[in-house]
ROPARO-155823 format. One line per field, with one value per residue (C-alpha): chain; residue in three letters; residue number from 1; x, z, y. Coordinates in steps of 0.001 Angstrom, whole numbers. Layout:
N
chain (A:...)
resn (ALA:...)
resi (NUM:...)
east (X:...)
up (Z:...)
north (Y:...)
***
This chain:
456
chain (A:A:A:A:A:A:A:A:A:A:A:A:A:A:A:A:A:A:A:A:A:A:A:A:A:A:A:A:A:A:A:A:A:A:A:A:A:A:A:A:A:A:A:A:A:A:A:A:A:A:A:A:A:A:A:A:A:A:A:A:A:A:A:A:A:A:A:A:A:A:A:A:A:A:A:A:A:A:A:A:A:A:A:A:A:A:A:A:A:A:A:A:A:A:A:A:A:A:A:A:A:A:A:A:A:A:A:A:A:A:A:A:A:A:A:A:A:A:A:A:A:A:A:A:A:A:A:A:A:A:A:A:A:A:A:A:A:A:A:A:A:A:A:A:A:A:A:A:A:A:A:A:A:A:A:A:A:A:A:A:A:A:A:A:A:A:A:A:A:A:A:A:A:A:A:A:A:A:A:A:A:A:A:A:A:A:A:A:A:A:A:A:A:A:A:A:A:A:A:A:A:A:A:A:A:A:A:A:A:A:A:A:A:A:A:A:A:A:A:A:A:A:A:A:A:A:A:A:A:A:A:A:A:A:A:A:A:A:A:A:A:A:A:A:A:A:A:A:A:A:A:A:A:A:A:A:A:A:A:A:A:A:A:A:A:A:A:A:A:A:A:A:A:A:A:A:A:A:A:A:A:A:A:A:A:A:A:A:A:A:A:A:A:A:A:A:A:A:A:A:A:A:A:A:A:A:A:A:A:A:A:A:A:A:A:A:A:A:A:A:A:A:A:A:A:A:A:A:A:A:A:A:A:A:A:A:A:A:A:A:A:A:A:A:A:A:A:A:A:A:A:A:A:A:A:A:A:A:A:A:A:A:A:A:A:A:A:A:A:A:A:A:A:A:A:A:A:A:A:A:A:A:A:A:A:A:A:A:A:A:A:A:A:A:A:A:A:A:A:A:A:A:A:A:A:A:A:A:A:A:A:A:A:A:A:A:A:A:A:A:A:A:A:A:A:A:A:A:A:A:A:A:A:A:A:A:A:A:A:A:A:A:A:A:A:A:A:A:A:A:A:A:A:A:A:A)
resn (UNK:UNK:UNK:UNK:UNK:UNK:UNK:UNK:UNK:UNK:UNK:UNK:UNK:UNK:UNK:UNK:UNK:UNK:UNK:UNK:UNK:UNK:UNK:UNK:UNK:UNK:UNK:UNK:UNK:UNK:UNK:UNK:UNK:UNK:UNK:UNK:UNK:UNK:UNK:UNK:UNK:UNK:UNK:UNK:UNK:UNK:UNK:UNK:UNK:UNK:UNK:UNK:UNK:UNK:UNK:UNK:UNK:UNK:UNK:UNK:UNK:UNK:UNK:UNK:UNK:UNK:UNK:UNK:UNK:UNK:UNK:UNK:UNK:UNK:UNK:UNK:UNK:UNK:UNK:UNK:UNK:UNK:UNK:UNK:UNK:UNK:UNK:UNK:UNK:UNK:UNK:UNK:UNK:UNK:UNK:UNK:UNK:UNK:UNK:UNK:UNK:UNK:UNK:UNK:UNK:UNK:UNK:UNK:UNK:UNK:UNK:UNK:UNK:UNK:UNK:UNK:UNK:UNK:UNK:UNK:UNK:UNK:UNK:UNK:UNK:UNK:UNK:UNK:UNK:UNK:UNK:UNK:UNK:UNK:UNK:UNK:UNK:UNK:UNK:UNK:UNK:UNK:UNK:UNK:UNK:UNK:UNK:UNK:UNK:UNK:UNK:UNK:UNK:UNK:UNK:UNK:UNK:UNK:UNK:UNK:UNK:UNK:UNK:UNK:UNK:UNK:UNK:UNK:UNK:UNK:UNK:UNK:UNK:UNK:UNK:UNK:UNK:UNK:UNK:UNK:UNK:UNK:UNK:UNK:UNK:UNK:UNK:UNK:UNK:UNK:UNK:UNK:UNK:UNK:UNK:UNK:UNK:UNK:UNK:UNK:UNK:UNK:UNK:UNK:UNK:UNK:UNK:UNK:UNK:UNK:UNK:UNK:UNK:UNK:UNK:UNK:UNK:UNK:UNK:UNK:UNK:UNK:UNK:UNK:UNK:UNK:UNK:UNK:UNK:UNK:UNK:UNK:UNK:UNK:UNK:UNK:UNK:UNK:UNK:UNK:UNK:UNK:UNK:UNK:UNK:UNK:UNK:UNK:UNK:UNK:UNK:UNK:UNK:UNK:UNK:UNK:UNK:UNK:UNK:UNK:UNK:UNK:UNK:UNK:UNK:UNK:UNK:UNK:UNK:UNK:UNK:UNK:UNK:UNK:UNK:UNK:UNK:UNK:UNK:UNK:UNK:UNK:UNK:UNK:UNK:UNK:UNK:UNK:UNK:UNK:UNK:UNK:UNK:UNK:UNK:UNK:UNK:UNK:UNK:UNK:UNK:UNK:UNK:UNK:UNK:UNK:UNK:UNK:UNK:UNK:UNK:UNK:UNK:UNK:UNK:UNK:UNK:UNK:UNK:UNK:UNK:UNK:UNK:UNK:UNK:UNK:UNK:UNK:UNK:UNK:UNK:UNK:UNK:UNK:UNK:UNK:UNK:UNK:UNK:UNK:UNK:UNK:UNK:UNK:UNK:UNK:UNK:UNK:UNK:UNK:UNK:UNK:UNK:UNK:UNK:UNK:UNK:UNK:UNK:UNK:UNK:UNK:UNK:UNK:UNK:UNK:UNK:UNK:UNK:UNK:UNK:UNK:UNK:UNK:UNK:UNK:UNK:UNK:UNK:UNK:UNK:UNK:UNK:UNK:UNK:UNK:UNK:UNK:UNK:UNK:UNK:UNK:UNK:UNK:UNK:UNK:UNK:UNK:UNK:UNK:UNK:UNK:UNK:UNK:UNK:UNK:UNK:UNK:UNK:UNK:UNK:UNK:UNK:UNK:UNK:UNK:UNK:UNK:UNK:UNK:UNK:UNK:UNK:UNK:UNK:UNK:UNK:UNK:UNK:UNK:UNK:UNK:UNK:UNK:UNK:UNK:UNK:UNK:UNK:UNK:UNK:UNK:UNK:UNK:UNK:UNK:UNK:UNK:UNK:UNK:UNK:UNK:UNK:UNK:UNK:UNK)
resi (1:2:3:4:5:6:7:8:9:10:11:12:13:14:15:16:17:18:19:20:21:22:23:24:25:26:27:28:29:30:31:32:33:34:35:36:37:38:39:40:41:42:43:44:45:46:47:48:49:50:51:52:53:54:55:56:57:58:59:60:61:62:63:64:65:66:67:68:69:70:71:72:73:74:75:76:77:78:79:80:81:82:83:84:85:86:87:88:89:90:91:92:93:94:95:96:97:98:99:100:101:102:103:104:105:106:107:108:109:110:111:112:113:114:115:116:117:118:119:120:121:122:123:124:125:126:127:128:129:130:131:132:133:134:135:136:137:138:139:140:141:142:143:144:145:146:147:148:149:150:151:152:153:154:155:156:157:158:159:160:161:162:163:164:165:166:167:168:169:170:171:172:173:174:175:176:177:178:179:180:181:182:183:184:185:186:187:188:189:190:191:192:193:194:195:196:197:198:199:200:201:202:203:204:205:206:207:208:209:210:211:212:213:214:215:216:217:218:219:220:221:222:223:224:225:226:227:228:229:230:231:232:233:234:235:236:237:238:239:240:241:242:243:244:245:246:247:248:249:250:251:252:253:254:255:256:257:258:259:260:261:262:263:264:265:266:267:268:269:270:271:272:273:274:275:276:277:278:279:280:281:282:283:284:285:286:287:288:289:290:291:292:293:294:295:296:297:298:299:300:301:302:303:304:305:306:307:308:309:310:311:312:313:314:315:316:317:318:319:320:321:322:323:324:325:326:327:328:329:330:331:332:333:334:335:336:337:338:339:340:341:342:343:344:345:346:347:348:349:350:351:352:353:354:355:356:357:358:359:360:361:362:363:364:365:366:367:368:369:370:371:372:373:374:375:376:377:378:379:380:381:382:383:384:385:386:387:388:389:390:391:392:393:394:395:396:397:398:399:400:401:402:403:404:405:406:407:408:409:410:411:412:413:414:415:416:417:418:419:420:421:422:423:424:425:426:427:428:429:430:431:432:433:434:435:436:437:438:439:440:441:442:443:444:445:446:447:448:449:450:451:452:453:454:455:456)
east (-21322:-19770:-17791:-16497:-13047:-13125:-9947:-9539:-13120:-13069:-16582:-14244:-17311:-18488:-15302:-14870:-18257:-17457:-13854:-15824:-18506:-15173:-13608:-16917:-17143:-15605:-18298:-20913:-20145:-19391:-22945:-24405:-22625:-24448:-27965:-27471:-25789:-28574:-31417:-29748:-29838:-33322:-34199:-31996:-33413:-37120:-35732:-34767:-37979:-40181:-37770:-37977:-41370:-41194:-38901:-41669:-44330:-42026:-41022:-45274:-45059:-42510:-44596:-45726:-49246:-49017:-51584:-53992:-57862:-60836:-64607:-65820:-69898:-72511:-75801:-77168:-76685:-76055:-72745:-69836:-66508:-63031:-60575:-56981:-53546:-53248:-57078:-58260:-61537:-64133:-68179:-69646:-72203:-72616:-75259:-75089:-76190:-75503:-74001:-71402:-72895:-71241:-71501:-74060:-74997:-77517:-77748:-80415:-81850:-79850:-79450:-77178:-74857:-74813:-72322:-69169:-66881:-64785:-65868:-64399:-64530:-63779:-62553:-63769:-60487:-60750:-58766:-59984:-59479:-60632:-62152:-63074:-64605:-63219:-66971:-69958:-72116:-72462:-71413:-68111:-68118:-68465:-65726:-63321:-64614:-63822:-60493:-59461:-59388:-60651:-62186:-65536:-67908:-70101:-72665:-75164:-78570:-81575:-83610:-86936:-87113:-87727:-90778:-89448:-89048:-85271:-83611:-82523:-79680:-78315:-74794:-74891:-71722:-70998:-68006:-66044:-65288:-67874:-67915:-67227:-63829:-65014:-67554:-67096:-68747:-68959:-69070:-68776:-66452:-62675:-60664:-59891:-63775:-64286:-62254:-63654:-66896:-68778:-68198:-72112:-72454:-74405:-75900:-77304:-78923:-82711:-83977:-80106:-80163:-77657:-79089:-77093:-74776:-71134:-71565:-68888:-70601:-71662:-71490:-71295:-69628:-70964:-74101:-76025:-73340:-70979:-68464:-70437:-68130:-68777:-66418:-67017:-65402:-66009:-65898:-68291:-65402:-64758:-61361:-63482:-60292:-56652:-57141:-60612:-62775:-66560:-67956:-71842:-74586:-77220:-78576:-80250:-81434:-81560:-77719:-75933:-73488:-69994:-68344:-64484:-63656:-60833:-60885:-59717:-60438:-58764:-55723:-54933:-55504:-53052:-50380:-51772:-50681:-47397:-45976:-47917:-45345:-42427:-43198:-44239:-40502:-39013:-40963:-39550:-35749:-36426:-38142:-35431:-32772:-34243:-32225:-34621:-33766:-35062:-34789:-34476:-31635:-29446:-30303:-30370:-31320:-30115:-32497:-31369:-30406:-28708:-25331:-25492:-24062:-25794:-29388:-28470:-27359:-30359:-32900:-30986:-30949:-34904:-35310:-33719:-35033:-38599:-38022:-35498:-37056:-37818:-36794:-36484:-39991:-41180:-42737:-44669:-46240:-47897:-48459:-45528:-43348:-41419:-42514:-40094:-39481:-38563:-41742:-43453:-46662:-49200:-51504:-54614:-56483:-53085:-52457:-55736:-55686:-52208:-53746:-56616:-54654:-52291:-52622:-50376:-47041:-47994:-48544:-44412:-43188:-44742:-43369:-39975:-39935:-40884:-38208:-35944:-37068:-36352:-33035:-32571:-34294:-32507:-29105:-29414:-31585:-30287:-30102:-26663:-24890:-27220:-25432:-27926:-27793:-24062:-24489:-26565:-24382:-21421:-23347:-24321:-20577:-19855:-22708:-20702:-17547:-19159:-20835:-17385:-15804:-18379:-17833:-13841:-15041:-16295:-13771:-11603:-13829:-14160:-10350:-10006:-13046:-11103:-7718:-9529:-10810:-7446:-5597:-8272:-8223:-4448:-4721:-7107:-4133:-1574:-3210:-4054:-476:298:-2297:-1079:2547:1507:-205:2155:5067:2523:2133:6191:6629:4147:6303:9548:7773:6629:10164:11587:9136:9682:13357:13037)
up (-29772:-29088:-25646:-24659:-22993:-19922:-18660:-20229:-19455:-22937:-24441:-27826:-29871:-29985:-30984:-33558:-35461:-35371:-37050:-39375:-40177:-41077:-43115:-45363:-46286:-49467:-50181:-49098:-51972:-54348:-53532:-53660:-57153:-58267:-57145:-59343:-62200:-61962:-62396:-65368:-67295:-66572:-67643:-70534:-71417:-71431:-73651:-75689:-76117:-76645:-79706:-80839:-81324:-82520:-85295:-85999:-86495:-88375:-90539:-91432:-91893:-94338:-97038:-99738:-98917:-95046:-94916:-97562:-95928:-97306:-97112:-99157:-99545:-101853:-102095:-101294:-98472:-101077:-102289:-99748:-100572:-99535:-100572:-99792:-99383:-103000:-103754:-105299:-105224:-107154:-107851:-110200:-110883:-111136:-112120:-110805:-113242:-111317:-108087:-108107:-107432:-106335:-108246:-106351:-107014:-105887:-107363:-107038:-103925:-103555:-100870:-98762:-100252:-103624:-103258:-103660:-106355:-108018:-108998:-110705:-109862:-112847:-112161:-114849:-116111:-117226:-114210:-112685:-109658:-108835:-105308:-103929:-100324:-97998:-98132:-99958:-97995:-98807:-95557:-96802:-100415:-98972:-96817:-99628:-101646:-98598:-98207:-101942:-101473:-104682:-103985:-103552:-100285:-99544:-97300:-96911:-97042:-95897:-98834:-97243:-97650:-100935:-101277:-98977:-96050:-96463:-95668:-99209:-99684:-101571:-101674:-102334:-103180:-103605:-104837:-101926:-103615:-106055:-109746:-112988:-112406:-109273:-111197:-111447:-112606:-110506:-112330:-111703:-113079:-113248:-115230:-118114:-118260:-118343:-121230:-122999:-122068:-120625:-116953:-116013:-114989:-111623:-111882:-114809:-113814:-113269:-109894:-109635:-110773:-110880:-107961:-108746:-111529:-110649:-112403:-111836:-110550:-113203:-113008:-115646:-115166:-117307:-118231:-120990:-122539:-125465:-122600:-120941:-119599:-118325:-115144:-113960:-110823:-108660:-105434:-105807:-105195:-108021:-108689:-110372:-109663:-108269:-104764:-104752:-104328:-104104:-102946:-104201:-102487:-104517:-108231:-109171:-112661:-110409:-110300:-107391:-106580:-105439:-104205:-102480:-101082:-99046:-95342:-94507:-90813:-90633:-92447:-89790:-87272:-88584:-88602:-85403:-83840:-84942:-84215:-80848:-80642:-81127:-79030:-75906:-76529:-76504:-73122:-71490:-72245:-71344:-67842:-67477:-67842:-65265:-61894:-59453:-56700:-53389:-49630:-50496:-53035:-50768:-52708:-56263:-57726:-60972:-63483:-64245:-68109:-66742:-68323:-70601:-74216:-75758:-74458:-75456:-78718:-79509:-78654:-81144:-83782:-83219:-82840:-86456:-87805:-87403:-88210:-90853:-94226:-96716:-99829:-98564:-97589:-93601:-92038:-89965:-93181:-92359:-88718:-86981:-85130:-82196:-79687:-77655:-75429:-77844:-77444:-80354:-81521:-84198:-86026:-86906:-89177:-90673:-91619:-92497:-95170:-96130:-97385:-98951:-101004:-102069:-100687:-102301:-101670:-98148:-97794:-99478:-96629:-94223:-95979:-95950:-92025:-90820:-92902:-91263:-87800:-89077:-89736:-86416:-84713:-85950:-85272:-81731:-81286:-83181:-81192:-82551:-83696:-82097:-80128:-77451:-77324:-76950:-74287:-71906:-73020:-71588:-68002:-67626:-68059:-64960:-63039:-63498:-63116:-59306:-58167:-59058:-56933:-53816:-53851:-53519:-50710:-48682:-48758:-47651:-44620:-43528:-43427:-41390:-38817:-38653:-38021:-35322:-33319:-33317:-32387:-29138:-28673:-28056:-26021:-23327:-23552:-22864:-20049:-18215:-18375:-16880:-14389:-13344:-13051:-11403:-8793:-8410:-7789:-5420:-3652:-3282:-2192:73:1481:1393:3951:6063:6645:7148:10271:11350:11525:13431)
north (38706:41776:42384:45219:45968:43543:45034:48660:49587:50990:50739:48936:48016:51597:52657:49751:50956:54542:54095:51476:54193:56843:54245:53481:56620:56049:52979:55203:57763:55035:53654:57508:57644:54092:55693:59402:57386:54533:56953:58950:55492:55086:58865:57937:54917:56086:58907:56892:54764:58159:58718:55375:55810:59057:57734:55209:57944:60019:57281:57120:60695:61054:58961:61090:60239:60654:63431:61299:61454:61221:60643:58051:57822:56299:57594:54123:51243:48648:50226:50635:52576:52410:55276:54845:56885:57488:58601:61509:63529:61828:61591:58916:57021:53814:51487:47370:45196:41876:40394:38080:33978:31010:28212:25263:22109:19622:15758:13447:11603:8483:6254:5493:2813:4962:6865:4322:5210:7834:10999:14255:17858:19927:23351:26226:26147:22490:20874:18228:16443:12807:11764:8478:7832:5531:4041:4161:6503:10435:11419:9537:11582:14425:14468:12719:16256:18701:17133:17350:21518:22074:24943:23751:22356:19696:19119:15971:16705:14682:13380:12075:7579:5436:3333:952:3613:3922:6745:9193:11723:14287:16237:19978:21206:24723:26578:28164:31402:33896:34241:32654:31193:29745:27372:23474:20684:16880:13757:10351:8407:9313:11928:9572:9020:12856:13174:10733:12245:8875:9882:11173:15066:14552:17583:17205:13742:13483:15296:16852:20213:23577:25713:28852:29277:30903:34372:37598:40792:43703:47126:50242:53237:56366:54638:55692:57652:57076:56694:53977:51353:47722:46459:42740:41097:37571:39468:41971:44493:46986:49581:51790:54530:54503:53148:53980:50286:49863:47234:46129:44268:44533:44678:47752:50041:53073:54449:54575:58062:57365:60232:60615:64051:65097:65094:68099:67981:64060:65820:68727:66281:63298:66421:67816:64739:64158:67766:67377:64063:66152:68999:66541:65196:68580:69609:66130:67249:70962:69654:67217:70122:72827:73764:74305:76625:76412:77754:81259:80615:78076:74642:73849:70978:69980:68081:64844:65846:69001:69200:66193:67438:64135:65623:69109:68176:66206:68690:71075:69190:68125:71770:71856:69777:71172:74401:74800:76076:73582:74979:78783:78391:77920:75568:78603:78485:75399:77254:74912:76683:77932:80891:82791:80394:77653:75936:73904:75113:73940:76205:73889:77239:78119:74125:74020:76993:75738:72682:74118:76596:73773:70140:68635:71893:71153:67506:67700:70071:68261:65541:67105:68067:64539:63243:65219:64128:60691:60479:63080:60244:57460:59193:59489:56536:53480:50237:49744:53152:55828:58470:58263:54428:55208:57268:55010:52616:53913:55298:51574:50593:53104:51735:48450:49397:51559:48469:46193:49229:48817:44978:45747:47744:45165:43035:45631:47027:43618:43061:46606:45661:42125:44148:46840:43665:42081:45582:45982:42491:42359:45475:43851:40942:43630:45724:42139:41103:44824:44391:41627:42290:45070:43195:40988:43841:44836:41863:41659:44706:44452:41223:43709:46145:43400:41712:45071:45584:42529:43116:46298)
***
């Protein structure tokens, strides 16, 4: 509790707080300090995480095929195609002769205590792999198969009842991939047996048979010319050009038109994007740098990148980066650049045109300009070396080295409020000693004028 004076009258706790609030006023700017510096960090920190990921998309950018587009159709639904980065224009036809299979194979009705034993797959390539169930059902065989991983699959399947009303089965099992080198044969008996050829070939056993035969997919590029040309896969996927795949469905006589074409549209906007990237960037430093005035001219306020060289610098050398010529040439050609008041601009006609007259002069300069705002980027943004990382580096070790300052603080304002109480506390001692030596004095010479009456 606090009590005031009892013998001065002196309201002392009032006093104590108001010398307490004069001597925190060095804490209280510290602690101002903490709160500016703490929220340039911040700013700082999301700055740097905008050109983080502006490095990223510049990195993308700077690949040769960055700006690579295109529309890839087929004049029918059973062909699908895929053009990638390094495409070029293109329109074939192309005529599918066949459809790539998977290998199946069904055996023969047995029942169930048939199926005991060891059996062989045989890959196409002559490999072979033996299997034995744990029993002698074909719900045991077919798992012993599916666990092997040969590359094939087998399922039980109901086979009506024998003469004697019990239950028959069979196993299909059916390569797990398409085409050729994806067919196999089963036989039982062992590997050894195989070899020697007196293990049996299930599926050629009576009522077994080979339900589809593993067969690669056909097609034929330039038919009917001297140039005609025969392409087979297991996938049904075809490179019929550099990173240009169809895909078939469907066997037909009637050809089938692929055609790639650039997208001119996709292009201007991939680069649309990126410079929009940069330029958002730029506006973020520029609106982080302003001095706003206010009341008629009396109060500024200074934007929280005002004044910081690291900022400056970096929007410089972005600025620089974008729209120094690449090789005399510039990039307004491509219709980037700055208007008077140093604010990016894209051109989407003028990049447009620039790619039509040339694609592949400007997909290089653009080329050229994002890797330039790369290695800007990953200057002043490294995790490790970056002179922006260095920078909100070093503000956080002032934050730090504030907040140790502010601690030291209240150790020391406690020790002062501690020495104020003890200072008015020993002056409410001191006045009641005075008081009451001054009563007593009183009190004597109070006695002194009463003897003195007396006497007379």
């Amino acid at each position: 509790m606090k009590i005031d004076g009892l013998v001065s009258g002196l309201q002392t706790a009032d006093i104590i707080d108001a010398l307490m609030k004069v001597n925190a006023i060095p804490q209280s700017l510290l602690s101002a300090k903490i709160t500016d510096r703490s929220s340039v960090v911040t700013n700082l920190q999301s700055l740097n995480t905008g050109l983080q990921q502006l490095f990223e998309k510049a990195k993308t950018a700077a690949s040769s095929g960055s700006l690579a587009a295109f529309t890839a159709t087929a004049s029918h639904e059973s062909v699908t195609v895929v053009a990638g980065a390094k495409a070029g224009a293109l329109s074939t036809d192309i005529v599918v002769d066949a459809t790539a299979t998977a290998h199946s194979v069904v055996t023969a009705a047995a029942p169930s205590g048939a199926w005991g034993g060891t059996y062989t797959v045989v890959s196409a390539d002559g490999t072979t792999t033996e299997v034995t169930g744990v029993g002698a059902s074909p719900q045991d065989l077919a798992k012993a198969i599916n666990a092997a991983k040969t590359g094939v699959t087998a399922t039980v399947i109901p086979a009506g009842t024998d003469a004697g009303g019990s239950p028959l089965y069979r196993l299909q099992v059916t390569s797990d991939e398409t085409g050729a080198a994806a067919a196999f044969a089963l036989h039982r008996g062992t590997a050894a047996q195989v070899t020697a050829g007196t293990a049996v070939d299930v599926g050629a056993e009576a009522g077994a048979a080979v339900i589809a035969t593993g067969a690669d997919a056909r097609i034929r590029l330039y038919a009917g010319t001297a140039a005609e040309q025969v392409l087979t896969s297991g996938t049904n996927t075809f490179a019929i050009a550099e990173d240009i795949d169809v895909t078939v469905s469907r066997a037909s006589a009637d050809p089938v038109t692929v055609s790639v074409a650039r997208d001119a549209k996709a292009q201007t906007a991939s680069a649309e994007a990126f410079v929009k990237e940069i330029a958002a960037l730029l506006t973020r430093i520029d609106n982080g740098s302003k001095a706003t005035i206010a009341d008629q001219g009396e109060k500024t306020t200074l934007g929280v990148f005002t004044g910081d060289s690291t900022v400056r610098s970096l929007r410089t050398a972005l600025t620089a980066a974008v729209q120094a010529p690449v090789d005399g040439i510039s990039p307004s050609t491509l219709g980037i650049s700055f208007d008077q008041k140093g604010v990016l601009s894209f051109d989407a006609e003028k990049f447009a045109q620039a790619l039509a007259d040339d694609p592949d002069a400007a997909q290089q300069m653009f080329s050229a300009i994002a890797g330039r705002v790369e290695a800007t980027t990953s200057q002043y943004s490294d995790k490790y070396t970056g002179l922006l990382t260095q920078r909100i580096t070093g503000q956080e070790a002032e934050v730090k080295s504030l907040r140790t300052q502010v601690e030291r603080w209240d150790i020391r304002l406690e020790q002062r409020r501690a020495t104020l109480e003890r200072t008015y506390a020993q002056l409410e001692v001191q006045l009641s000693t005075l008081q009451s030596q001054s009563s007593w004095l009183g009190s004597q010479l109070e006695g002194l004028a009463s003897s003195s009456t007396s006497s007379s």
